[in-house]
DOTI-927232 format. One line per field, with one value per atom (N, C-alpha, C): residue number from 1; residue in one letter; atom name; x, y, z negated. Coordinates in nm, 3 decimals, decimal comma. Layout:
pos	[NUM:...]
code	[a:...]
site	[CA:...]
east	[X:...]
north	[Y:...]
up	[Z:...]
# end
This chain:
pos	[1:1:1:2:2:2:3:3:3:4:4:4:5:5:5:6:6:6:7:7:7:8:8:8:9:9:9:10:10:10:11:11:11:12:12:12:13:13:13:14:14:14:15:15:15:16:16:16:17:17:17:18:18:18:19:19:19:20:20:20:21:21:21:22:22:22:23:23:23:24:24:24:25:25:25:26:26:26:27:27:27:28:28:28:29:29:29:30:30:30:31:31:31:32:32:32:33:33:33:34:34:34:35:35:35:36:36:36:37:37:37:38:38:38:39:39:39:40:40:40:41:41:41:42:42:42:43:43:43:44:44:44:45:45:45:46:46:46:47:47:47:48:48:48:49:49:49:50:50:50:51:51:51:52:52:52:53:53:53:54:54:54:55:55:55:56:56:56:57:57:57:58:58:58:59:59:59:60:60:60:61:61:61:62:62:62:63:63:63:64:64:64:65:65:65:66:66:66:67:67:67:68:68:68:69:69:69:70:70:70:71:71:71:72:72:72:73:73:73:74:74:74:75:75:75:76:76:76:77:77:77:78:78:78:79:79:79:80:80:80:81:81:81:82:82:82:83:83:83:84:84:84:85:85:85:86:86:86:87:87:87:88:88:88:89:89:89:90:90:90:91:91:91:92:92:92:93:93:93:94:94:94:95:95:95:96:96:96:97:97:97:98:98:98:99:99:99:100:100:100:101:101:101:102:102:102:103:103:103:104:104:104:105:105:105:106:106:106:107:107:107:108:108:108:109:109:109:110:110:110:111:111:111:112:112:112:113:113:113:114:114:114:115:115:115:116:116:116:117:117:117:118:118:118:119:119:119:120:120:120:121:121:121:122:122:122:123:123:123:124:124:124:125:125:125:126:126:126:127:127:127:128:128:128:129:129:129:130:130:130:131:131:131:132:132:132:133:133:133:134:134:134:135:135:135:136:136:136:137:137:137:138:138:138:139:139:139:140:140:140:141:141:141:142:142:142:143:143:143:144:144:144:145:145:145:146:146:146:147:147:147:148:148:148:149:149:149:150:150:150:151:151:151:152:152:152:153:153:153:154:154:154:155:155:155:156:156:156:157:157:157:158:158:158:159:159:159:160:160:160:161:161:161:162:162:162:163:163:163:164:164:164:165:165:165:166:166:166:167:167:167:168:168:168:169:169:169:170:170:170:171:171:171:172:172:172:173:173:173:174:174:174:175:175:175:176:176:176:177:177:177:178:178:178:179:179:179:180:180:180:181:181:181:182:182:182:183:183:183:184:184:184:185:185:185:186:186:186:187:187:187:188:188:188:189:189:189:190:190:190:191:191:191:192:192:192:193:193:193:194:194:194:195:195:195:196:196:196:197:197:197:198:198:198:199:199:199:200:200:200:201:201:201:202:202:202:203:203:203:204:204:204:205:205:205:206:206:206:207:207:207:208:208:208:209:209:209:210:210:210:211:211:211:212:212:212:213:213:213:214:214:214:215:215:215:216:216:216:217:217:217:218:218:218:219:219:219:220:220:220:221:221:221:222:222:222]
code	[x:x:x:x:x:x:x:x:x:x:x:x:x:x:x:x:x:x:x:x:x:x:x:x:x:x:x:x:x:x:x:x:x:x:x:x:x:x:x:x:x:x:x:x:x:x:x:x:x:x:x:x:x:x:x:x:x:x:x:x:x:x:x:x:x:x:x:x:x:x:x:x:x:x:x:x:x:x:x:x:x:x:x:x:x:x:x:x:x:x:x:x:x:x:x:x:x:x:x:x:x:x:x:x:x:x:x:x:x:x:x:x:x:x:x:x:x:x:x:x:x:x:x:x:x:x:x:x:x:x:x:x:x:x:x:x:x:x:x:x:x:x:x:x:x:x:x:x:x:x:x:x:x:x:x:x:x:x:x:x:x:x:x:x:x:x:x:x:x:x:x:x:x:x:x:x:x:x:x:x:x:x:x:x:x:x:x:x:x:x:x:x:x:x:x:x:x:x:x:x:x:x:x:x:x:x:x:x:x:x:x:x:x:x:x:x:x:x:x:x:x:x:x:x:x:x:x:x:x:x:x:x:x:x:x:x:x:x:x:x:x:x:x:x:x:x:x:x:x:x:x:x:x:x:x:x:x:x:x:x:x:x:x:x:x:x:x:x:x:x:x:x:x:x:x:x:x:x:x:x:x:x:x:x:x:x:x:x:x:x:x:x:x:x:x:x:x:x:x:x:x:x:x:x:x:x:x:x:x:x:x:x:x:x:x:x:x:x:x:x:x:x:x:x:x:x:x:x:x:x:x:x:x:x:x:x:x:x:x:x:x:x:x:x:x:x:x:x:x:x:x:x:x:x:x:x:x:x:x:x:x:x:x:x:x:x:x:x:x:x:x:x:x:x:x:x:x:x:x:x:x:x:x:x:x:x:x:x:x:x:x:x:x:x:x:x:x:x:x:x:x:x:x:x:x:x:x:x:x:x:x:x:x:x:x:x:x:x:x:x:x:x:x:x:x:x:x:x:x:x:x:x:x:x:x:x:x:x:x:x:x:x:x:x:x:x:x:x:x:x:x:x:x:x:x:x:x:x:x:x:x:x:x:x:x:x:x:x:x:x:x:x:x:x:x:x:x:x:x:x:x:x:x:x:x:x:x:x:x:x:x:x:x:x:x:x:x:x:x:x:x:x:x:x:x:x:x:x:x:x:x:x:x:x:x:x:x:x:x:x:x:x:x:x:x:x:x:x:x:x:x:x:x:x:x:x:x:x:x:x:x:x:x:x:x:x:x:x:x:x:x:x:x:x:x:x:x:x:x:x:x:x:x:x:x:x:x:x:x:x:x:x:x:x:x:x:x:x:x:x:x:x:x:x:x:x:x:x:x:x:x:x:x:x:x:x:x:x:x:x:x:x:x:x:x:x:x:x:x:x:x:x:x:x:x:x:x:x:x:x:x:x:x:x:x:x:x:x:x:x:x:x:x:x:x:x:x:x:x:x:x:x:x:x:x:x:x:x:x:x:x:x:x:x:x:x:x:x:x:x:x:x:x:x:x:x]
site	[N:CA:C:N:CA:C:N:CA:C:N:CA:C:N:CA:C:N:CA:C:N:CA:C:N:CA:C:N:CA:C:N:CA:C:N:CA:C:N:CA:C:N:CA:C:N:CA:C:N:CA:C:N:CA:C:N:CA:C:N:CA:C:N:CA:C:N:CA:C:N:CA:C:N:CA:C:N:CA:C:N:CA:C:N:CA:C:N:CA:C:N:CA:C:N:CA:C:N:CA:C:N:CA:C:N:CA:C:N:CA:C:N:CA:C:N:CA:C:N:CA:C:N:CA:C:N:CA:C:N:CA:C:N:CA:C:N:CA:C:N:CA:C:N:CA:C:N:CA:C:N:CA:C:N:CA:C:N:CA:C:N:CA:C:N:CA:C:N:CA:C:N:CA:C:N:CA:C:N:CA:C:N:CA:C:N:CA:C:N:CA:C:N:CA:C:N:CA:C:N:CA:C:N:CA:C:N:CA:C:N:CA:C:N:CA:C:N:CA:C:N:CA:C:N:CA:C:N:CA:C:N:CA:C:N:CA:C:N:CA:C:N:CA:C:N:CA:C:N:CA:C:N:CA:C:N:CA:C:N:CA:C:N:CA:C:N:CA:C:N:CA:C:N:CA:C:N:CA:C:N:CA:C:N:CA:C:N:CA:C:N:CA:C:N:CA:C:N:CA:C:N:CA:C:N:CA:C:N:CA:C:N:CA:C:N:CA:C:N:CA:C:N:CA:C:N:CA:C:N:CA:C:N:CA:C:N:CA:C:N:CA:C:N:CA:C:N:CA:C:N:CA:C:N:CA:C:N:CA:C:N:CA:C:N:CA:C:N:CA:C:N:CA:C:N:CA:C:N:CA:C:N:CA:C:N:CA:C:N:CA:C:N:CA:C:N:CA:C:N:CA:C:N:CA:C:N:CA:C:N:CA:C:N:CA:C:N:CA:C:N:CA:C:N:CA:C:N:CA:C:N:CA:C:N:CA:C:N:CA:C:N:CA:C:N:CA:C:N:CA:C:N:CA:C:N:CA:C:N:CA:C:N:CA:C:N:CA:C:N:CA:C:N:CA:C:N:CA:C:N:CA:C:N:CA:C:N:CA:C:N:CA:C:N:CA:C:N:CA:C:N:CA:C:N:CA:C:N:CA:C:N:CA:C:N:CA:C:N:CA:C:N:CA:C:N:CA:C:N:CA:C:N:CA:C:N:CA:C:N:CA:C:N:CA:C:N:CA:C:N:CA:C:N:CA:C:N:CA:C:N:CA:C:N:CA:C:N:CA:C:N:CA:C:N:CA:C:N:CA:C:N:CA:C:N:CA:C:N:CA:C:N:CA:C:N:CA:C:N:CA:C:N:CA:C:N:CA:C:N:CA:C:N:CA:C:N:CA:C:N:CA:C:N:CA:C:N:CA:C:N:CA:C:N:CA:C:N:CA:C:N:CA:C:N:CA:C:N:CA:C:N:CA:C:N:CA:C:N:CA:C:N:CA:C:N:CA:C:N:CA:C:N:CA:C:N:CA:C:N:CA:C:N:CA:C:N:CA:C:N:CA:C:N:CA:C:N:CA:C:N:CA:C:N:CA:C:N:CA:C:N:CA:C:N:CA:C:N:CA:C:N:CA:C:N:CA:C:N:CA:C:N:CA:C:N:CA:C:N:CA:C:N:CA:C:N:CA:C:N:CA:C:N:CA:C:N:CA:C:N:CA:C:N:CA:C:N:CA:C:N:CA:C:N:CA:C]
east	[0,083:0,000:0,087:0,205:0,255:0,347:0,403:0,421:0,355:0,210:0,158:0,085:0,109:0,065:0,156:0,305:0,450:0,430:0,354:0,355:0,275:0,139:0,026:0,079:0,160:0,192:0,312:0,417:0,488:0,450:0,334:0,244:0,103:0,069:-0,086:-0,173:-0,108:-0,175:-0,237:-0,147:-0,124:-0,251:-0,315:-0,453:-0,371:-0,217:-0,162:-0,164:-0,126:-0,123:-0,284:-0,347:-0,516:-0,553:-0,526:-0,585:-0,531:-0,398:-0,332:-0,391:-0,419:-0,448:-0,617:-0,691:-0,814:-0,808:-0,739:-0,723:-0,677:-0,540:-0,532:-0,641:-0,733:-0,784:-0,920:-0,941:-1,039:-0,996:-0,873:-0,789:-0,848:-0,865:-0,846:-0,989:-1,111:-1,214:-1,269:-1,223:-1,248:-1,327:-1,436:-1,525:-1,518:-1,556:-1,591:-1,449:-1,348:-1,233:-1,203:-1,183:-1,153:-1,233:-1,385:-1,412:-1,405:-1,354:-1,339:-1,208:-1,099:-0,976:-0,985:-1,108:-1,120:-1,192:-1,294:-1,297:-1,240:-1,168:-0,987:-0,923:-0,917:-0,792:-0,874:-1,015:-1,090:-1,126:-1,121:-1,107:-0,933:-0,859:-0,761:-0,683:-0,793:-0,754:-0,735:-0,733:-0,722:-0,893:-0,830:-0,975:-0,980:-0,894:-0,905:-1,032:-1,123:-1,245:-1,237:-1,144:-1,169:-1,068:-0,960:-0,900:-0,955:-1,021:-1,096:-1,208:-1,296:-1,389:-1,287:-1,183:-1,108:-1,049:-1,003:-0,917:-0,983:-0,922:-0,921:-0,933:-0,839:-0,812:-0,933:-1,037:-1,139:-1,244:-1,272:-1,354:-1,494:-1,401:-1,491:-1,574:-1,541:-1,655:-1,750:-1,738:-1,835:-1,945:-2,020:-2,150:-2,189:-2,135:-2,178:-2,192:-2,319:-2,407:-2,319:-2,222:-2,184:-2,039:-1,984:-1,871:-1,928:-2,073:-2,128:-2,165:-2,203:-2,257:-2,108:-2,002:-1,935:-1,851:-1,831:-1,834:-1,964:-2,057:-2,133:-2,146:-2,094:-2,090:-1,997:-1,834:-1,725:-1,741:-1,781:-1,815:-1,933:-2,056:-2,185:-2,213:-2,347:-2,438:-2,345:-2,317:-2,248:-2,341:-2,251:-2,371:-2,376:-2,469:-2,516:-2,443:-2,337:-2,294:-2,365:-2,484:-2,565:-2,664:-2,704:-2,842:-2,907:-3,042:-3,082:-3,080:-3,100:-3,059:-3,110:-3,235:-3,300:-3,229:-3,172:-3,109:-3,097:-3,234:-3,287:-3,173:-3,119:-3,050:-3,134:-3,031:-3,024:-2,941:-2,932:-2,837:-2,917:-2,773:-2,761:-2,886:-2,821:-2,903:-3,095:-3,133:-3,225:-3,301:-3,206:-3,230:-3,222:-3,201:-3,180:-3,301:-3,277:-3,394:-3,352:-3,330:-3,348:-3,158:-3,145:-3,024:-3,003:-2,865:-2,850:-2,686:-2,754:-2,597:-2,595:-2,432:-2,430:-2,320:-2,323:-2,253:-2,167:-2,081:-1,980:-1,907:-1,946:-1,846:-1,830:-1,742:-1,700:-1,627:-1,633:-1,558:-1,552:-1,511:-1,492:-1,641:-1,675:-1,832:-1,839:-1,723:-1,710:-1,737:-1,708:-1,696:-1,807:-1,903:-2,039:-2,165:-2,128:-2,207:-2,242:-2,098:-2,105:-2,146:-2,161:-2,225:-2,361:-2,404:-2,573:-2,640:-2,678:-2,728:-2,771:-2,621:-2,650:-2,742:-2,672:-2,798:-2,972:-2,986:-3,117:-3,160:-3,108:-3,163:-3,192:-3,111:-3,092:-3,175:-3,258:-3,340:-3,486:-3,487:-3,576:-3,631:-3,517:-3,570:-3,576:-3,509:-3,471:-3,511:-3,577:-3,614:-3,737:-3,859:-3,962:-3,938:-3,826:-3,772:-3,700:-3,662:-3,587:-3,461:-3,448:-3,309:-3,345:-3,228:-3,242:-3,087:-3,112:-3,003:-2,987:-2,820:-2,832:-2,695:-2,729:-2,572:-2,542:-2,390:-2,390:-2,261:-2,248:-2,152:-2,151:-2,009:-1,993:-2,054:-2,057:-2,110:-2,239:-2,243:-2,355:-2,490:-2,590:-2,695:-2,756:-2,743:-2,792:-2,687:-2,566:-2,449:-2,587:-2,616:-2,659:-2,785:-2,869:-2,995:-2,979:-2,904:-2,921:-2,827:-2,762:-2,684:-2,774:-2,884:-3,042:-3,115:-3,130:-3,210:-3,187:-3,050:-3,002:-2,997:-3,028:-3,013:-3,083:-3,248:-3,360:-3,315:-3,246:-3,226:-3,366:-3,378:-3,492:-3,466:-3,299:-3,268:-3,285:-3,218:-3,210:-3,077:-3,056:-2,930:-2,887:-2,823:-2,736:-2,652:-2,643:-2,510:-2,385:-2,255:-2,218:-2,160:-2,173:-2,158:-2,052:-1,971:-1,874:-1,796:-1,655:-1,587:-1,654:-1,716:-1,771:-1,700:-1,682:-1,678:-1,774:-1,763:-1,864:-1,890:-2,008:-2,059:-2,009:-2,010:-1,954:-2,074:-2,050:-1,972:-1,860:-1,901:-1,799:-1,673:-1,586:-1,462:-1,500:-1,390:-1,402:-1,369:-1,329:-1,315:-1,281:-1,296:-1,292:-1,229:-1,146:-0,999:-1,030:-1,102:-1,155:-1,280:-1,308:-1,362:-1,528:-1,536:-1,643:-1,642:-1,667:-1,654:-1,794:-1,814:-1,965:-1,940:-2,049:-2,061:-2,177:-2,152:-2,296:-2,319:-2,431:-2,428:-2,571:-2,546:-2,702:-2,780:-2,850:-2,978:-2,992:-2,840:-2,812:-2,746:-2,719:-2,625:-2,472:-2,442:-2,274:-2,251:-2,110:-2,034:-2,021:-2,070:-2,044:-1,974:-1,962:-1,871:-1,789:-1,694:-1,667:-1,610:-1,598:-1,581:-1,560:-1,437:-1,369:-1,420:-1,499:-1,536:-1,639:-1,779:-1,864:-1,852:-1,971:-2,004:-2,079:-2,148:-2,223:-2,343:-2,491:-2,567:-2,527:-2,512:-2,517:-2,435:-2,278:-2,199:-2,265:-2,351:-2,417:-2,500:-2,596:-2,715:-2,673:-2,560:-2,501:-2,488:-2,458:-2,351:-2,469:-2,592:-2,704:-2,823:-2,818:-2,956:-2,933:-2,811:-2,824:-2,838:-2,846:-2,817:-2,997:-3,133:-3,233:-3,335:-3,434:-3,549:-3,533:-3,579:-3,671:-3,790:-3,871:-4,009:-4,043:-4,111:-4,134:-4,242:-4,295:-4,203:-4,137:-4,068:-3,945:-3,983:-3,885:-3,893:-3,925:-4,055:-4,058:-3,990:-3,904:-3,802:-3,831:-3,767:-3,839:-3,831:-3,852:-3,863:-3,788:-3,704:-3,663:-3,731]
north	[-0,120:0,000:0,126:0,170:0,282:0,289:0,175:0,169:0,265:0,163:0,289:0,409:0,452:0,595:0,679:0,617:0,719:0,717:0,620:0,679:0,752:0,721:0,846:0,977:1,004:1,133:1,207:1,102:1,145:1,153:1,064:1,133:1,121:1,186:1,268:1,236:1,305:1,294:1,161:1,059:0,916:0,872:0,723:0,622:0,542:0,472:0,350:0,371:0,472:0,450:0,480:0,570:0,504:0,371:0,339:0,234:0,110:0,085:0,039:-0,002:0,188:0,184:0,135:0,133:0,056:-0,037:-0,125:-0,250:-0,342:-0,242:-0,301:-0,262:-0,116:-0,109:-0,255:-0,289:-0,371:-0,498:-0,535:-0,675:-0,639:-0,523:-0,529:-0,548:-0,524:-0,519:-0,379:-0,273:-0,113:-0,104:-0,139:-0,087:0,048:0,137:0,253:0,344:0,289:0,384:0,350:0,210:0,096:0,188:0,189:0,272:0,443:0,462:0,634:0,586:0,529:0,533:0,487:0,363:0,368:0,493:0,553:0,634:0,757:0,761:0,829:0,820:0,675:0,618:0,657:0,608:0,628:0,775:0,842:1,048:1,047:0,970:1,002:0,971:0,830:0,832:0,655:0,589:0,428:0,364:0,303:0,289:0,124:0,055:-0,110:-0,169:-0,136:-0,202:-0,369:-0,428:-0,619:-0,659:-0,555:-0,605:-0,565:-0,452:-0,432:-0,571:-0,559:-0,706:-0,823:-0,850:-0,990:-0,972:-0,880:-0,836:-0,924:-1,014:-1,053:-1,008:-0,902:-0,813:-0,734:-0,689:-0,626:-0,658:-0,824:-0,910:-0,860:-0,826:-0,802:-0,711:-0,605:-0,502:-0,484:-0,594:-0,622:-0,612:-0,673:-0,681:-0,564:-0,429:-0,320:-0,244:-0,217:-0,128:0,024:0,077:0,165:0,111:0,026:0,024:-0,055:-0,082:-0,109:0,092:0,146:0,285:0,360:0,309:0,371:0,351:0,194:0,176:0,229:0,227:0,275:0,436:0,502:0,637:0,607:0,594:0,552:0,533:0,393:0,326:0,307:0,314:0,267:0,189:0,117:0,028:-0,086:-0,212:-0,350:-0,407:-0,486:-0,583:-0,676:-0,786:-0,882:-1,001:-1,068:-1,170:-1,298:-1,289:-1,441:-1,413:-1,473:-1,488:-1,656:-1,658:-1,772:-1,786:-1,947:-2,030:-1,903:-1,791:-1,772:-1,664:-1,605:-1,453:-1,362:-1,352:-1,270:-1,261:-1,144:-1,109:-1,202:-1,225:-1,300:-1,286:-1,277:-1,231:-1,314:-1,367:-1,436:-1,404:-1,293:-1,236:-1,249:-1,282:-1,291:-1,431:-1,509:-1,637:-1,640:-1,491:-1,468:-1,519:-1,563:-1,665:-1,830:-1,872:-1,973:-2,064:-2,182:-2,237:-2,295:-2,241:-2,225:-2,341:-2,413:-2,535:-2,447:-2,441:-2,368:-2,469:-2,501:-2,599:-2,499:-2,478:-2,414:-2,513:-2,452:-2,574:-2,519:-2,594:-2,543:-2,677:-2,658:-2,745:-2,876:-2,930:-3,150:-3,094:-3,226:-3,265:-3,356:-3,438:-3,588:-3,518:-3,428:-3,433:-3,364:-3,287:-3,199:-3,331:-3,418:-3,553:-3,633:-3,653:-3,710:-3,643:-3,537:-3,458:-3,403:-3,424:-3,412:-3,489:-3,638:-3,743:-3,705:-3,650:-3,631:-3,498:-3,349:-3,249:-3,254:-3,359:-3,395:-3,455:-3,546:-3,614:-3,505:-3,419:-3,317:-3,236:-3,175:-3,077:-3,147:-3,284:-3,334:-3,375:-3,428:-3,448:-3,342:-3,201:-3,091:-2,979:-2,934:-2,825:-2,788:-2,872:-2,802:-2,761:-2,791:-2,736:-2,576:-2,595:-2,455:-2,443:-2,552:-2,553:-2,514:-2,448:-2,399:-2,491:-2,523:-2,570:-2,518:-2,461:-2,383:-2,434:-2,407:-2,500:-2,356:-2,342:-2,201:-2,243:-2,194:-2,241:-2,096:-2,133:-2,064:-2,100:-2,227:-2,323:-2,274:-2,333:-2,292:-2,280:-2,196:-2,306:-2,392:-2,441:-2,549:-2,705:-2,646:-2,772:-2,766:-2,696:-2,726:-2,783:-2,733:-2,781:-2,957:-2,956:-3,107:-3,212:-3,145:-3,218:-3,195:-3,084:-3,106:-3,218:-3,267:-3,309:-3,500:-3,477:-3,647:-3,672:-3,590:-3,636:-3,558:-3,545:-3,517:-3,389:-3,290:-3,195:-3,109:-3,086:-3,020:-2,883:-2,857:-2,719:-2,604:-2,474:-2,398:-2,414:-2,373:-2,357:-2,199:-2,172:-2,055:-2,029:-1,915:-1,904:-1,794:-1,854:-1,669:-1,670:-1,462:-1,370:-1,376:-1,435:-1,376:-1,238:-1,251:-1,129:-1,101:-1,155:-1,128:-1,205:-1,158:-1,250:-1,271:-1,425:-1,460:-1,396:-1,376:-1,292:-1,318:-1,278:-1,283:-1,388:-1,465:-1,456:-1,601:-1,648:-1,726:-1,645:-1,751:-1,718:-1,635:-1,527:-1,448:-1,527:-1,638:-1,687:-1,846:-1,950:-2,086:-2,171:-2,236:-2,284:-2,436:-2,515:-2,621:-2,663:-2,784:-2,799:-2,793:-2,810:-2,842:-2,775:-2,680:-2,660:-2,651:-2,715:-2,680:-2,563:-2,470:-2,398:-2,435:-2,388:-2,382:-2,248:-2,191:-2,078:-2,071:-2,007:-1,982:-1,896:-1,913:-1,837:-1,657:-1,589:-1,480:-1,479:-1,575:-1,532:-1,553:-1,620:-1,623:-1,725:-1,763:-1,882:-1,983:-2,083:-2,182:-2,307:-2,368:-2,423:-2,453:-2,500:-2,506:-2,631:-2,714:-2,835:-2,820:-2,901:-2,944:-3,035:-3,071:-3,143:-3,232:-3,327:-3,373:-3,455:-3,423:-3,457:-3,579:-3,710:-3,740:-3,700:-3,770:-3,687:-3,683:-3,769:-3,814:-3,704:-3,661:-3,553:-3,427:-3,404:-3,264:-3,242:-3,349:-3,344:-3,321:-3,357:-3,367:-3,211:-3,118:-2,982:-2,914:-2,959:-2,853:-2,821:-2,979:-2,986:-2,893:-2,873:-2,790:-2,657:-2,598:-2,458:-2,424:-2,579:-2,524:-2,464:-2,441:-2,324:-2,475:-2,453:-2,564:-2,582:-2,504:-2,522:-2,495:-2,623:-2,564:-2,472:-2,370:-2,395:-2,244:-2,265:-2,160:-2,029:-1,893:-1,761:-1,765:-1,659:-1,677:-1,549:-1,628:-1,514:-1,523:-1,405:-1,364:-1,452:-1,488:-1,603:-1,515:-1,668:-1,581:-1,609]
up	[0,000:0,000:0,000:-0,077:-0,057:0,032:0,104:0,262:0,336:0,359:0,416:0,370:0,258:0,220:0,248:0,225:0,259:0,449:0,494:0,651:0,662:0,598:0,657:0,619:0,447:0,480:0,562:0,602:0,757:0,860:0,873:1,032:1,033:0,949:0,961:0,995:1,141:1,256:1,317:1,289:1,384:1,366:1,405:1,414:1,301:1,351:1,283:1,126:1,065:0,915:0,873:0,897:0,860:0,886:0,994:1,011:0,951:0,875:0,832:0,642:0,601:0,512:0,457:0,604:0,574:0,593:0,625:0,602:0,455:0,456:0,296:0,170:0,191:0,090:0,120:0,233:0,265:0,184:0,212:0,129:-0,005:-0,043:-0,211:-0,246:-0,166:-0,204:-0,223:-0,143:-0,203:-0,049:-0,064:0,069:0,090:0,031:0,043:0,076:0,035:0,143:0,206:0,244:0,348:0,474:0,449:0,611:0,589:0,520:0,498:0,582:0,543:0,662:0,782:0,788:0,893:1,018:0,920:1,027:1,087:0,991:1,000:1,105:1,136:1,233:1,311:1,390:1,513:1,493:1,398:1,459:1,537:1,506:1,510:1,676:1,727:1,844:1,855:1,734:1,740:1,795:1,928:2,063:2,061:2,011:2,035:1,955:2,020:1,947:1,941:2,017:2,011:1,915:1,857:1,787:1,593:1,623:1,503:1,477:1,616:1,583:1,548:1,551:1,515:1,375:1,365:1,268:1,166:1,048:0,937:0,814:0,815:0,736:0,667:0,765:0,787:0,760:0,735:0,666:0,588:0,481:0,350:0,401:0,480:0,469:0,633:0,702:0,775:0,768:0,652:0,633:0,562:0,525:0,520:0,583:0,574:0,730:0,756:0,645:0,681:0,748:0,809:0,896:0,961:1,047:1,135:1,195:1,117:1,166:1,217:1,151:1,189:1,332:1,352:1,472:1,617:1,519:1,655:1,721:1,563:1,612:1,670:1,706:1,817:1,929:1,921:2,026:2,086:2,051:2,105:2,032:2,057:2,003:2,078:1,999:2,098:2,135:2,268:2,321:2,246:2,236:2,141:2,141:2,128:2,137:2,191:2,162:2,167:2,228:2,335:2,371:2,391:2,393:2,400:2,610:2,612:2,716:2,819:2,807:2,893:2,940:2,825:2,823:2,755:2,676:2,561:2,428:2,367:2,279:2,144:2,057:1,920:1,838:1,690:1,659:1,508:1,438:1,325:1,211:1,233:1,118:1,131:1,207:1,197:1,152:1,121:1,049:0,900:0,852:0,660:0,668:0,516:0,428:0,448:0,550:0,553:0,581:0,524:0,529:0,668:0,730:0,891:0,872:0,957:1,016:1,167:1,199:1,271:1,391:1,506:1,564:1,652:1,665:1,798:1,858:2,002:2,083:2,173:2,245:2,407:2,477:2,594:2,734:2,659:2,586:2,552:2,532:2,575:2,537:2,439:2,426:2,365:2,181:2,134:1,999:1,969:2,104:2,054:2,081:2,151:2,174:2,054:1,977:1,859:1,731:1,728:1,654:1,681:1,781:1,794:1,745:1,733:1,636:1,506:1,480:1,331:1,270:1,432:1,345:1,392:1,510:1,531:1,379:1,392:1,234:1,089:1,108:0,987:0,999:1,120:1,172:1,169:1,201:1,180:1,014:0,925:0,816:0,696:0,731:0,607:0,701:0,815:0,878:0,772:0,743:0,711:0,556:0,519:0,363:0,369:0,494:0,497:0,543:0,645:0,739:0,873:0,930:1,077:1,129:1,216:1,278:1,436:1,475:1,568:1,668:1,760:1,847:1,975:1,981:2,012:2,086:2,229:2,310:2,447:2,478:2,595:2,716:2,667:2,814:2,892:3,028:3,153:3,056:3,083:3,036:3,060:3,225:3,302:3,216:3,165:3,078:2,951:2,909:2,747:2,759:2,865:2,914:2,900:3,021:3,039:2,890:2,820:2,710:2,593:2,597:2,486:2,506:2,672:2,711:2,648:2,721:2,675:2,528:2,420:2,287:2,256:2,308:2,249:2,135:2,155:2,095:2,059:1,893:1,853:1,755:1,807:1,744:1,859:1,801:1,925:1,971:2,062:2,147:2,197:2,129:2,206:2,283:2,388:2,449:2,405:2,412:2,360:2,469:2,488:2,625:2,641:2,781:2,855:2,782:2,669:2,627:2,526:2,432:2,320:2,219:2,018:1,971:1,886:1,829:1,739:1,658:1,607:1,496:1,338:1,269:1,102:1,076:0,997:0,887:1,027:1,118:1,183:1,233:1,230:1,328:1,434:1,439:1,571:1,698:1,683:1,817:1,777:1,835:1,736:1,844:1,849:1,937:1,926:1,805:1,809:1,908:1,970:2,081:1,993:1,867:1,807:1,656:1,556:1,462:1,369:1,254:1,184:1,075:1,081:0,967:0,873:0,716:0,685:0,631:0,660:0,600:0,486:0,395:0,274:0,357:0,245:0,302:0,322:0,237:0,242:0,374:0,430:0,545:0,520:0,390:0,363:0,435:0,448:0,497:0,349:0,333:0,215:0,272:0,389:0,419:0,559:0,591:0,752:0,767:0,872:0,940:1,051:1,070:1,254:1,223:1,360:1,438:1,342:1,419:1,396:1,273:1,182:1,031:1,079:0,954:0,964:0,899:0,925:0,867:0,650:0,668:0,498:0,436:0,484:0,437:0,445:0,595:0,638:0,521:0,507:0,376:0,256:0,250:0,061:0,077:0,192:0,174:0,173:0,296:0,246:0,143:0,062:-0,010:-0,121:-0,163:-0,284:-0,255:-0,114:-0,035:-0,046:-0,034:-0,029:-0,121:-0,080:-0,154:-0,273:-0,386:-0,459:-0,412:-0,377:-0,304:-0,159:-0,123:0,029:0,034:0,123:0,217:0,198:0,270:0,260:0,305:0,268:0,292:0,466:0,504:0,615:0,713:0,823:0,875:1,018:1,090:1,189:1,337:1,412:1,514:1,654:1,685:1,813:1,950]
# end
């Protein structure tokens, strides 16, 4: 930290030591200066919006609507990462309330094959308690169409956009051919998995994530 405080006060002026210094105050958990420097650095002239969306560092204070406002005064409103098979914008968040298995995959088919079985089964026996189960790929949608079709798929399916990254609370970008999330019903990340679970492990990670009573908080439909 006084690294970069002895740079911001040698150059002022610069993007790099604000932006430097909202990062570490972000590490520490200090939201509220974390985007005061950040919006420091972007008065200042720091324009890499894909490396801010990746950034790690930057984590913690994602899910506060004020370094969402502040990117948009910058930059614009973003495009939506996800749309469904048809086209239509979607976005995570609109699954709060309810406990979300989240499947990412891309190009091998072999390890998103072996992992469909198991979240059909999971969607089928813990959906009307308060599970959503969601499978989210770069792939065609004419590829996901016909790979719903062969394993009677009864979740939704997403696509993510060409130059986009994944939305929080997932990896900004996921290098495994297949990765599971689980997320609560707030929307946190509670656990992550390479490559295909069976159902019995999936069930043990979500039953304690559900409502006690069905049926569950009702959230908005895409």
């Amino acid at each position: 930290m006084r690294l970069f405080e002895e740079a911001e006060r040698l150059a002022p002026a610069r993007p790099e030591p604000a932006y430097n210094l909202a990062c570490a105050h972000a590490l520490r958990g200090a939201a509220e200066e974390a985007i005061g420097w950040l919006e420091q650095a972007l008065a200042r002239g720091f324009d890499d919006a894909a490396h801010i969306a990746r950034d790690p560092d930057l984590d913690s204070i994602r899910d506060d609507p004020r370094f969402r406002a502040v990117l948009v005064r910058h930059f614009g409103e973003p495009p939506a990462p996800l749309s469904t098979l048809e086209g239509r914008a979607v976005r995570l968040e609109q699954l709060r309330g309810k406990v979300v298995v989240v499947l990412v995959w891309k190009a091998d088919l072999e390890p998103v094959r072996a992992a469909l079985p198991h979240l059909v089964r999971l969607k089928a026996e813990l959906g009307a308690l308060g599970l959503e189960v969601v499978g989210i790929s770069p792939e065609p949608p004419d590829v996901q169409q016909q790979l719903a079709a062969a394993h009677k798929v009864n979740f939704l399916l997403l696509r993510q956009r060409e130059g986009t990254s994944l939305p929080a609370p997932l990896d900004h970008a996921v290098q495994a051919p297949a990765v599971l999330y689980v997320l609560d019903r707030g929307g946190r990340l509670v656990h992550k998995l390479t490559g295909p679970a069976p159902f019995e492990d999936l069930a043990a990670l979500v039953q304690p994530l559900l409502p006690e009573q069905a049926p569950p908080e009702r959230v908005q439909a895409f």
